[in-house]
C-alpha positions as CSV (number, residue, x, y, z in Angstrom):
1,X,10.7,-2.8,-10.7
2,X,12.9,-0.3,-12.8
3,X,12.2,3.1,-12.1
4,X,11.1,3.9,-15.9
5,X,8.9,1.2,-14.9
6,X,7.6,3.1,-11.8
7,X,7.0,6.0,-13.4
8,X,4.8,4.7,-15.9
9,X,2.9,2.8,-13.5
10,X,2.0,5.8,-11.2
11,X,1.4,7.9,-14.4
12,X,-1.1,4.9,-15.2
13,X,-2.5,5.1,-11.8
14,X,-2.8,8.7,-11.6
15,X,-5.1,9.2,-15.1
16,X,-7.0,5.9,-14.6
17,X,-6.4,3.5,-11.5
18,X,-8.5,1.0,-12.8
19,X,-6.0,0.0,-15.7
20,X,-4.4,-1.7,-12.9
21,X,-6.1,-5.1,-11.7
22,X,-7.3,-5.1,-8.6
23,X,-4.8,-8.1,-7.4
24,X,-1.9,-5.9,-8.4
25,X,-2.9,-2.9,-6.5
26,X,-3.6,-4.8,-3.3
27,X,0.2,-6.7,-3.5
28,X,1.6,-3.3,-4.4
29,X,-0.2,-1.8,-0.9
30,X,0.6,-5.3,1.1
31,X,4.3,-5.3,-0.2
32,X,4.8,-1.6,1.2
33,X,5.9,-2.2,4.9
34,X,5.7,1.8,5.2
35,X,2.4,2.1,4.4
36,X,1.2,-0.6,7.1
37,X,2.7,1.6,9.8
38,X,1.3,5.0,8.3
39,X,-2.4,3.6,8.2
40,X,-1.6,1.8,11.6
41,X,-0.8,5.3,13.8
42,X,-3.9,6.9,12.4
43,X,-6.6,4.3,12.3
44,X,-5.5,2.7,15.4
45,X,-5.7,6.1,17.1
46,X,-9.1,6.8,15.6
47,X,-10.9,3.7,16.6
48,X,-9.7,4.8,20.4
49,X,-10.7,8.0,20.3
50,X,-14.3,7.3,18.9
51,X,-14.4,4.0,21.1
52,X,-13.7,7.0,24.3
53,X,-16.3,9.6,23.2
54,X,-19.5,7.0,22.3
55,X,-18.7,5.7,25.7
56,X,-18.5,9.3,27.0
57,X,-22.0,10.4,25.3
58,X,-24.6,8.4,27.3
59,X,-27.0,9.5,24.6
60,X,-25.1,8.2,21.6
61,X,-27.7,5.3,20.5
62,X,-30.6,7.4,20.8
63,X,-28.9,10.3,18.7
64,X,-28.1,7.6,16.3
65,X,-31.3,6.3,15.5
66,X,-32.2,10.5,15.3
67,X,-29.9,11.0,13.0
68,X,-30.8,8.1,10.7
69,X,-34.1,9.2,10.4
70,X,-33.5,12.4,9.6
71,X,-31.2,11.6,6.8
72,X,-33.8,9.2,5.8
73,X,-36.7,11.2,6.1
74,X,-34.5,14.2,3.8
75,X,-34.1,11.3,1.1
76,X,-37.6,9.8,1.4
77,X,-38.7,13.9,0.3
78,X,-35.6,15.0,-1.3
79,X,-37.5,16.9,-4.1
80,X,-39.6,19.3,-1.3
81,X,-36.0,20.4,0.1
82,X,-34.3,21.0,-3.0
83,X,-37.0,23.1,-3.9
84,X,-36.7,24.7,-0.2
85,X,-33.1,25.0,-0.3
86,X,-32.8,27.0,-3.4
87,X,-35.4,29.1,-3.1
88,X,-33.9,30.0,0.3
89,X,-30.5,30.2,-1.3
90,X,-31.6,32.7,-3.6
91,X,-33.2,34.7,-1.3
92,X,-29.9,35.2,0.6
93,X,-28.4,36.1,-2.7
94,X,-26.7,33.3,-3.5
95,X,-26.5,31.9,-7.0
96,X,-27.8,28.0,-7.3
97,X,-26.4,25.8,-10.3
98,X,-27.5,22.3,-10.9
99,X,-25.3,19.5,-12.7
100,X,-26.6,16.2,-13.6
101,X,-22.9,15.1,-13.8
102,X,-19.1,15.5,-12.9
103,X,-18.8,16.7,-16.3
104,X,-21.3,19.2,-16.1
105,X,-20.1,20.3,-12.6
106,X,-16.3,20.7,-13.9
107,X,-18.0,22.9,-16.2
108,X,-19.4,25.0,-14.3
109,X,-17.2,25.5,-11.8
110,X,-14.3,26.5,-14.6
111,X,-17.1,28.7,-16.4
112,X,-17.6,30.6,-12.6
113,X,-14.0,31.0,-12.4
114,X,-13.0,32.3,-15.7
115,X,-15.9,35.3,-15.6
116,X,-14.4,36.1,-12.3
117,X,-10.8,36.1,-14.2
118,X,-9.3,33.7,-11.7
119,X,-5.6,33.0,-11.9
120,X,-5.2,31.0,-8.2
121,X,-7.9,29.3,-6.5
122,X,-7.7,28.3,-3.2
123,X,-9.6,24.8,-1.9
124,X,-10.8,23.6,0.9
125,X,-11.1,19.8,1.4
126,X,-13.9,18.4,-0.3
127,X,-14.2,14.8,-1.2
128,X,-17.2,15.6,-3.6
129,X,-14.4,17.5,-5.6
130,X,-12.6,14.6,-5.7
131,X,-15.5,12.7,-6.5
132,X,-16.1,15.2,-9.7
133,X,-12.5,15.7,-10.8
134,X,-12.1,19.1,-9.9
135,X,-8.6,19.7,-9.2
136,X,-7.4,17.4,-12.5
137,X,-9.9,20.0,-14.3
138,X,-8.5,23.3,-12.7
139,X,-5.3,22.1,-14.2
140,X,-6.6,21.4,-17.4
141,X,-8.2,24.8,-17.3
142,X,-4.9,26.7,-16.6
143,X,-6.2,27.6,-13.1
144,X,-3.4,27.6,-10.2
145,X,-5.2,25.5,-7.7
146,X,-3.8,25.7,-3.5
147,X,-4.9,22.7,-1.6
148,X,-5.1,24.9,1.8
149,X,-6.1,21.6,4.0
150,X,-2.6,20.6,5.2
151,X,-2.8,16.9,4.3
152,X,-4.6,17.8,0.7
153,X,-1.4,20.4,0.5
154,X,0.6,17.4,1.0
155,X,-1.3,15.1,-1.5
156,X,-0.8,18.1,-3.8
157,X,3.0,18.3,-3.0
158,X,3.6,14.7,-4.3
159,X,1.4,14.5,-7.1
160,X,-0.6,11.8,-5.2
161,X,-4.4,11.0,-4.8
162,X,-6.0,11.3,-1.2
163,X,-6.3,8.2,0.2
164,X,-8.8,8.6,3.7
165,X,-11.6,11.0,3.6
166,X,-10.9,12.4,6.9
167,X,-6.8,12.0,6.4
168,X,-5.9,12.5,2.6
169,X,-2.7,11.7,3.4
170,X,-2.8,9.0,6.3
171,X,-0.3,6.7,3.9
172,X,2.2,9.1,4.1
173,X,4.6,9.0,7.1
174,X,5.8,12.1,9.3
175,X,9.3,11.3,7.7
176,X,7.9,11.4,4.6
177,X,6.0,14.3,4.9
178,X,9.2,16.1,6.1
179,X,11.1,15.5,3.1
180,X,8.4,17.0,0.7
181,X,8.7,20.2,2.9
182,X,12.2,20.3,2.3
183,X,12.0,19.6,-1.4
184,X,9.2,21.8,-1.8
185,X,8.6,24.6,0.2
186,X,10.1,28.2,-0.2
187,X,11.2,28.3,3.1
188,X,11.5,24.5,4.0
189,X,11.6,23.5,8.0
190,X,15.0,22.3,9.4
191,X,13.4,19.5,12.0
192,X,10.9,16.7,11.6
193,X,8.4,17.8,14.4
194,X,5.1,18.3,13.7
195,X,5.2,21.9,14.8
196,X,8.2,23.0,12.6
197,X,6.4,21.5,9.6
198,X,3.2,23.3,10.4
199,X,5.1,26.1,10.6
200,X,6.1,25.7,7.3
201,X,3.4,24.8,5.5
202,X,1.7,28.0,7.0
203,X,4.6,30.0,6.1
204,X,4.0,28.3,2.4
205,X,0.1,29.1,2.1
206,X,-0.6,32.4,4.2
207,X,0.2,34.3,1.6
208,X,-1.0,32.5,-1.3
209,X,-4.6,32.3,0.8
210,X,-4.6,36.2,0.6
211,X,-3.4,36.2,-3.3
212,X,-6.5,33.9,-4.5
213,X,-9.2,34.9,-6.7
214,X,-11.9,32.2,-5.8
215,X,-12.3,30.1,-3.1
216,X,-13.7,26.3,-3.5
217,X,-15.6,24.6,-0.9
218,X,-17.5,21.6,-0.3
219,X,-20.5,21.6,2.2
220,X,-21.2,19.3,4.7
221,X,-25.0,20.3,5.4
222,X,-26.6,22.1,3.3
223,X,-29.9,24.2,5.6
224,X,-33.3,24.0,3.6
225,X,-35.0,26.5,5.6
226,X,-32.4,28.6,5.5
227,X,-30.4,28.4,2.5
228,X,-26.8,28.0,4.2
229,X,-24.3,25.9,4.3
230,X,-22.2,24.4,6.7
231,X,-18.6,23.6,6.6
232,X,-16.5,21.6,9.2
233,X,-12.8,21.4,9.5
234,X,-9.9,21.7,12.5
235,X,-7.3,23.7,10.5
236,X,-10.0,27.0,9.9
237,X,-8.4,26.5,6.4
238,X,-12.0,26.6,5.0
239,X,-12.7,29.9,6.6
240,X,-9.9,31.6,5.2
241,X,-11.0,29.6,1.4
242,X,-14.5,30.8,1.5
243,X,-14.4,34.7,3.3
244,X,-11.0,36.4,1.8
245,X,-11.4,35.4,-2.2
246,X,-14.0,37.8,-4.0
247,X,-15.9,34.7,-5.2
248,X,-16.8,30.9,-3.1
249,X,-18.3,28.8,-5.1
250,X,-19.8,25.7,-3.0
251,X,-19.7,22.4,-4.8
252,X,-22.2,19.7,-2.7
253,X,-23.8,16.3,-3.4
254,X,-28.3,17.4,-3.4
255,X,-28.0,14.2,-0.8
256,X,-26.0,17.0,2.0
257,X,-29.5,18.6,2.6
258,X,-30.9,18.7,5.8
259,X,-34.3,20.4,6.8
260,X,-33.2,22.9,9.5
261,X,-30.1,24.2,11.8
262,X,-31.2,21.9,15.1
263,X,-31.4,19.0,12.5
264,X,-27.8,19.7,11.5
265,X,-26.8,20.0,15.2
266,X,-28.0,16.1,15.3
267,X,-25.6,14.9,13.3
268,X,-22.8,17.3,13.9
269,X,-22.4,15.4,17.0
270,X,-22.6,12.2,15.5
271,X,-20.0,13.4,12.4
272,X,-17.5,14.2,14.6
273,X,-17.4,11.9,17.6
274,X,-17.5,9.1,14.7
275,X,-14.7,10.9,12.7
276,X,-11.9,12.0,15.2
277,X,-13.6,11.1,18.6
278,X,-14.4,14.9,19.5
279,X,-17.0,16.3,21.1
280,X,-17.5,19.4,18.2
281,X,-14.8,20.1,15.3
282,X,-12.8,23.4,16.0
283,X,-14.3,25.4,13.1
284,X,-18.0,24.8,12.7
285,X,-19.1,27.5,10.4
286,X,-22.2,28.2,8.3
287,X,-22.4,30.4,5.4
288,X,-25.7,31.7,4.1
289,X,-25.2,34.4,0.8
290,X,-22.4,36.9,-0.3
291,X,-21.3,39.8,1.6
292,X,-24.1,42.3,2.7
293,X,-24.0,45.7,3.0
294,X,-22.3,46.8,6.6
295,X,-20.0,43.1,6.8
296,X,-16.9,43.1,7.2
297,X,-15.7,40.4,5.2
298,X,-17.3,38.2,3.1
299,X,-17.8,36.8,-0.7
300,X,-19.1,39.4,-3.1
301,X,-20.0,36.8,-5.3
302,X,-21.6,33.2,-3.4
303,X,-22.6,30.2,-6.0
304,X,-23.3,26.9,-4.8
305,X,-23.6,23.7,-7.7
306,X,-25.4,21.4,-6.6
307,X,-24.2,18.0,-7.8
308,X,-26.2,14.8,-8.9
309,X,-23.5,12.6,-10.4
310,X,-25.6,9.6,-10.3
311,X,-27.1,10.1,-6.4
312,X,-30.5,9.5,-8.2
313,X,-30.0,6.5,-9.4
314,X,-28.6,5.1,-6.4
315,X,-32.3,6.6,-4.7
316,X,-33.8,4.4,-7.7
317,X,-32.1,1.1,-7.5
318,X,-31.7,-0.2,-4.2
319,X,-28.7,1.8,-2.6
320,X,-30.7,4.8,-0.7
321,X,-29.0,3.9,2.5
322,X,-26.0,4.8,1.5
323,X,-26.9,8.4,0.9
324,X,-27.4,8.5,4.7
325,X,-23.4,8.8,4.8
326,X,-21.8,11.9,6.5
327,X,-18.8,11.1,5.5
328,X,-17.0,10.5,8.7
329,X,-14.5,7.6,7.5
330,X,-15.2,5.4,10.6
331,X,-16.4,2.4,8.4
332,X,-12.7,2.1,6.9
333,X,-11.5,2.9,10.2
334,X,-12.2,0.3,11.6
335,X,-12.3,-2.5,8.6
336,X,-10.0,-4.9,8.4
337,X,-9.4,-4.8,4.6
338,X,-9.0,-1.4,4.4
339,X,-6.5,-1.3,7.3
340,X,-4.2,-3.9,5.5
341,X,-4.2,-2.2,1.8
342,X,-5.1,1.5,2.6
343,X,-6.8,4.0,0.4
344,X,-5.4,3.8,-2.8
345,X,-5.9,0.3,-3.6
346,X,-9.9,1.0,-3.9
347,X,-9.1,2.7,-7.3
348,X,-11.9,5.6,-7.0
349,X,-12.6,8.6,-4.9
350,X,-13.8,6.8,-1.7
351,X,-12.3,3.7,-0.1
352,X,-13.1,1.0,2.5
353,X,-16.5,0.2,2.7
354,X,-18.4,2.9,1.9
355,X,-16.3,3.5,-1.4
356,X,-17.0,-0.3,-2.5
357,X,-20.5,0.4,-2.5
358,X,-20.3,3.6,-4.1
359,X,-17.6,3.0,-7.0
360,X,-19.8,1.2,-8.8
361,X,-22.4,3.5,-9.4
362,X,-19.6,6.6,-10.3
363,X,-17.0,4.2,-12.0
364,X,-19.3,1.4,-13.4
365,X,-19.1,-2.6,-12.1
366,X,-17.6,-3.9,-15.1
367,X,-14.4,-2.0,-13.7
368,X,-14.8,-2.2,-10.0
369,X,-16.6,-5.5,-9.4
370,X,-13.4,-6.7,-7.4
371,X,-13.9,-4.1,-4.8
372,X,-17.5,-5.8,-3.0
373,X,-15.6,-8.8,-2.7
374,X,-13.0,-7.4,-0.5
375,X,-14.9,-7.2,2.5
376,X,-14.9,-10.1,5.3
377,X,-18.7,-9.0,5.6
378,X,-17.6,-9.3,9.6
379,X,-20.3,-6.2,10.1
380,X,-18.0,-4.0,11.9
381,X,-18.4,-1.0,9.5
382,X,-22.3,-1.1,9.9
383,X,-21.5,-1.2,13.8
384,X,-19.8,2.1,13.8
385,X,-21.9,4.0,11.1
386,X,-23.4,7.0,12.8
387,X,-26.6,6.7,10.7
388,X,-26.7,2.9,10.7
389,X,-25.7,2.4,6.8
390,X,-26.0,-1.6,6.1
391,X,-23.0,-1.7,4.1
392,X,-23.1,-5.6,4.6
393,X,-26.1,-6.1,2.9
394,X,-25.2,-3.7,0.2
395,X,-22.0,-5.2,-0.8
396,X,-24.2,-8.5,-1.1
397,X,-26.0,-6.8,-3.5
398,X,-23.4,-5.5,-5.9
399,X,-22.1,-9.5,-5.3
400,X,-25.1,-10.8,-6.4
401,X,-25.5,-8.4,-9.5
402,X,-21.8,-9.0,-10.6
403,X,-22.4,-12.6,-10.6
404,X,-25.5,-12.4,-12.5
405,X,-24.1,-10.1,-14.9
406,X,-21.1,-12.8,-15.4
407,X,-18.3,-10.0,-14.6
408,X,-16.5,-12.6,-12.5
409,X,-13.4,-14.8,-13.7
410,X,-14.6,-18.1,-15.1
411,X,-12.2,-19.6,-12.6
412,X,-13.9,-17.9,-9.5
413,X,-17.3,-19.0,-11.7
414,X,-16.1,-22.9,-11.7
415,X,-14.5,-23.1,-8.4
416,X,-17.6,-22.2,-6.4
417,X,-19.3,-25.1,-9.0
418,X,-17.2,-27.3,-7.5
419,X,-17.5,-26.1,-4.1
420,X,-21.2,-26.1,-4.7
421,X,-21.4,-29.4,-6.3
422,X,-19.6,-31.0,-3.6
423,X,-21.7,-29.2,-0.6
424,X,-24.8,-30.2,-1.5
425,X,-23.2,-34.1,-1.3
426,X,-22.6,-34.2,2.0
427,X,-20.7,-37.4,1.8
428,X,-18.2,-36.1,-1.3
429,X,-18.0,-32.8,0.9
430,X,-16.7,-34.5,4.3
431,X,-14.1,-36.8,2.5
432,X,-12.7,-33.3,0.5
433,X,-12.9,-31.3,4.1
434,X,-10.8,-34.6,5.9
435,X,-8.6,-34.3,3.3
436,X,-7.5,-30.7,3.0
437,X,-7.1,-30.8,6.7
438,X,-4.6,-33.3,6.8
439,X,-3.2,-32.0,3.6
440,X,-2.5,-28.7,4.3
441,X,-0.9,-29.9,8.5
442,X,2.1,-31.6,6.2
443,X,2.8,-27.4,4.9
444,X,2.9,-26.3,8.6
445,X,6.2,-25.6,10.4
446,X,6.2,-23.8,13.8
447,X,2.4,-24.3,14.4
448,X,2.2,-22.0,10.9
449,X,1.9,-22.4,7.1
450,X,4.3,-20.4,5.6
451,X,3.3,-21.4,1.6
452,X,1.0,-23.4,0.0
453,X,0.3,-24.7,-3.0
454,X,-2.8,-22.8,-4.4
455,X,-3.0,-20.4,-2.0
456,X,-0.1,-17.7,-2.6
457,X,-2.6,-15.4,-2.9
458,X,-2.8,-15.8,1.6
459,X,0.9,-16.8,2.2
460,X,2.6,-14.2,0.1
461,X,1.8,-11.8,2.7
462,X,0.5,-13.6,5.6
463,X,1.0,-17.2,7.7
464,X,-2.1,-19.6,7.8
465,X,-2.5,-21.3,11.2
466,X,-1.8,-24.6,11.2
467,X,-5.0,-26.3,11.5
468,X,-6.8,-28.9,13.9
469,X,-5.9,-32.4,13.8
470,X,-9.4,-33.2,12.8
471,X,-12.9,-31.3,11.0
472,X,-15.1,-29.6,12.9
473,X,-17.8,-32.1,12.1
474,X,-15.4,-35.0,13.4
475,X,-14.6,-33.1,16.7
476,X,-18.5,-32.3,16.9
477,X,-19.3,-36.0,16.3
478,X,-16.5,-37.0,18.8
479,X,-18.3,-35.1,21.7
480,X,-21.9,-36.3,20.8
481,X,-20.4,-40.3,21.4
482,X,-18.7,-39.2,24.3
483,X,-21.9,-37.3,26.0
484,X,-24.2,-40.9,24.7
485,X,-21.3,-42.8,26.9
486,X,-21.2,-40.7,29.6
């Protein structure tokens, strides 16, 4: 590829990934032998550290089923605690907006920061900004927007788009990282270690932190009986996003609520064992109103938006479980897809699993009905969900509605005809099996297929075993006459 071609391609990919088939964006991520090892130190660590603190917590199936029916119960009654939650809100002194959809809360945020006469921002990690658009419509605004979260800063740095909720930047590699430093930073580091370019990076932001106007967060609870909010993080980035600017604006999905503090405790626990196998993140902090007389520090202005952005419809047609999610990214974690292709290749805001289900419903099926067909359905993701989301049985549902809806290639439509056709002839079906088997043992070399014919799409990137000398229904019919013998 030529590197006018390049350019246009991540240009394309930057203003809409979904003008990029699906195929091509997987071969892109499978073709990058960088990328494999980047998502391989993270996840692989990840899955061991969560793996270590479940079996450290005694209690951890019990506090599971807790938390899923609080997040439940929350979404069974989520009209009571909106209610509860802004009135509360207000009574702290906060300011409560409400925004059907990412439009709407763009708008608003822009609208907050330009009466405040913002020229920086500063913003904390938030995937639900992501979600919206946010940053693309700070720049739009004129608004100078600082990523403070290190791995959003990086994102930022390379004009890239997160690709892991928990780890923006898990498909970039320490070397990688090291060289945007140098080309970017004031005061770039002079060795690759971690600690030289923390060092820099905080060298980069301190002072921008102190210089910002508004601060942007998202929330991971919001409290109903209390009004606050709760953010988690292990740089303390968001502290310094939401107390030093004279205005923090909260953006937050309405499904974030919880009824009370010991609720939130719950799934605290469950959020970050599941997320980065601690026992509690570093900085746990809630926020509840603006400044008051007699503190310290503190926001003089506090505004939350809450965000719909299509969360009620998912209530209405079939996909509440999925607003159980914290957000803890151990579903891609640990799924095999995602672990092969990365973030990026999803095309919206949230990847793996949880972002096949939920593209959809923000980016429409007509555009993103490839995405619940890459998933093994193995159940792995639904094993390690905190609050029990049946992501499975979801993805068979957007399946099911994509093929009714016809959105699937008319070869894909007459294949599985075929296949169909030929399964429910049991006779036609055994002869075709027989045949493939010994077919495909001529392609293998080594005990492995290296290409095929019809099957590039596997052998591109991968070897196929080479299979048994026989069906499964042969070897299974072999035993049964040897067990009548014997």
């Amino acid at each position: 590829m030529t590197t006018a071609s390049s350019a246009a391609r991540s240009s394309a990919q930057a203003s809409d990934p979904f003008s990029i088939p699906f195929d091509e964006r997987i071969k892109e991520a499978l073709d990058n032998k960088t990328l494999k090892i980047a998502i391989d130190r993270t996840t692989n660590n990840a899955r061991d550290k969560r793996a270590a603190a479940v079996a450290a917590w005694p209690g951890f199936a019990e506090a599971r089923t807790l938390g899923k029916s609080i997040k439940q119960h929350v979404i069974d009654h989520l009209d009571h605690y909106l209610v509860e939650f802004e009135a509360n809100a207000l009574r702290s002194g906060a300011k409560v907006h409400w925004a059907s959809t990412s439009d709407e809360a763009c708008a608003i945020v822009i609208d907050l920061c330009r009466k405040a006469g913002a020229k920086s921002v500063t913003r904390a990690k938030s995937m639900l900004g992501e979600e919206i658009g946010l940053p693309h419509a700070l720049e739009d605004a004129g608004i100078t927007r600082v990523e403070t979260d290190l791995a959003e800063h990086i994102v930022q740095l390379a004009h890239d788009r997160p690709s892991h909720i928990i780890w923006p930047a898990l498909h970039r590699t320490r070397e990688e990282v090291a060289e945007l430093f140098r080309a970017n930073h004031h005061k770039p580091q002079n060795s690759d270690d971690i600690e030289s370019m923390v060092a820099s990076a905080r060298e980069e932001l301190r002072g921008r932190f102190l210089a910002a106007d508004v601060g942007i967060s998202g929330a991971n609870f919001l409290i109903a009986d209390s009004g606050a909010i709760c953010t988690v993080t292990n740089e303390g980035n968001a502290e310094l996003t939401t107390t030093i600017p004279r205005v923090h604006i909260v953006t937050a999905g309405i499904e974030k609520l919880v009824p009370s503090l010991s609720h939130a405790m719950v799934l605290l626990r469950l959020l970050v064992r599941s997320a980065t196998g601690a026992d509690l993140t570093q900085y746990t902090t809630f926020h509840c109103g603006p400044k008051r007389r007699g503190d310290r520090d503190g926001p003089e202005e506090f505004h939350i938006v809450l965000v719909d952005n299509g969360r009620t419809k998912m209530r209405n047609e079939g996909l509440a479980d999925m607003l159980r999610c914290l957000r803890c990214g151990a579903c891609m974690n640990h799924c095999v897809v995602f672990r092969q292709i990365g973030g990026h290749a999803y095309g919206g805001a949230y990847p793996g699993p949880m972002g096949s289900v939920m593209t959809p419903i923000f980016n429409g099926l007509e555009k993103s009905h490839d995405l619940p067909q890459a998933c093994t359905l193995n159940g792995s993701c639904q094993e390690v969900c905190p609050v029990d989301i049946p992501l499975p049985t979801l993805l068979r549902g957007w399946r099911e509605k994509s093929w009714r809806e016809g959105l699937e290639p008319q070869i894909v439509r007459q294949s599985l005809g075929f296949w169909a056709f030929g399964a429910r002839h049991p006779f036609l079906y055994h002869i075709g099996t027989r045949l493939a088997v010994r077919g495909m043992r001529l392609f293998a070399k080594g005990g492995w297929i290296r290409s095929l014919p019809l099957a590039s799409g596997w052998t591109r990137h991968r070897d196929f075993p080479k299979p048994a000398p026989r069906t499964f229904m042969e070897e299974w019919n072999q035993q049964q006459r040897l067990k009548a013998k014997g």
